[in-house]
N, C-alpha and C positions, 0 to 999 in steps of 0.2 A: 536563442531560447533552446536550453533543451529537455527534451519529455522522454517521460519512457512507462512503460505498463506495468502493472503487480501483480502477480497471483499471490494470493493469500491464501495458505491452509491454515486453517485455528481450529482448538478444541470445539464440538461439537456443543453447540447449547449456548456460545460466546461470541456468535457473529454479530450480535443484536449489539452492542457493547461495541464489541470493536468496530462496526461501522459510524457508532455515532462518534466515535474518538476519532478514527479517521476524517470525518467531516468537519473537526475542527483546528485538523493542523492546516497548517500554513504549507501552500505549494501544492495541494493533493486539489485536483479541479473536479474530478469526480470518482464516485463511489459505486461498485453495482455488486450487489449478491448473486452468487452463481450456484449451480449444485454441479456438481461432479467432484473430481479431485480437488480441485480450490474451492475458495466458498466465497472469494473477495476478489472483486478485478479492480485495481485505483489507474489515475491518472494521472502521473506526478509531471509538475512543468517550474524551471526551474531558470534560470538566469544565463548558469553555467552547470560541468557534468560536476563540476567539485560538491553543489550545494543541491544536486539533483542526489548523490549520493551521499549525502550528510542527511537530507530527508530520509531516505531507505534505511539507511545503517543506524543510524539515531533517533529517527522518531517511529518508524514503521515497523520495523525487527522487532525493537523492545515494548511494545504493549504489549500487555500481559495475554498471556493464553495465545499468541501468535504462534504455530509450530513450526511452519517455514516458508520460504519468500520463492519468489521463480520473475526475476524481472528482465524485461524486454524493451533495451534502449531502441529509441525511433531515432533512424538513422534519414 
């Protein structure tokens, strides 16, 4: 199995949105709002690292209003 962590910066005002979207892809086990530089920590768990990064690259990157990612494979 492999996991790894997300920090999410998104437009200010659009956490609310993005976190319920987050909670309904597939492979993201949890969800938590933060303040400071990110506003989104997820916790993606994945099979293999091919479809842990098909999650990140393809489903998490591109919702809308995302402005950038900082992720941290669990080694």
């Amino acid at each position: 199995m492999s996991k790894a962590f997300v920090a999410i910066h998104c437009e200010t005002g659009k956490e609310n949105p993005i976190i319920r979207k987050l909670m309904e892809t597939k492979g993201i086990s949890e969800v938590t709002g933060t303040l400071g530089l990110y506003d989104i920590i997820i916790k993606v768990e994945a099979s293999d690292s091919m479809t842990l990064e098909k999650i990140i690259t393809k489903e998490v990157r591109r919702i809308p209003h995302v402005l950038t990612t900082m992720t941290l494979m669990v080694i």
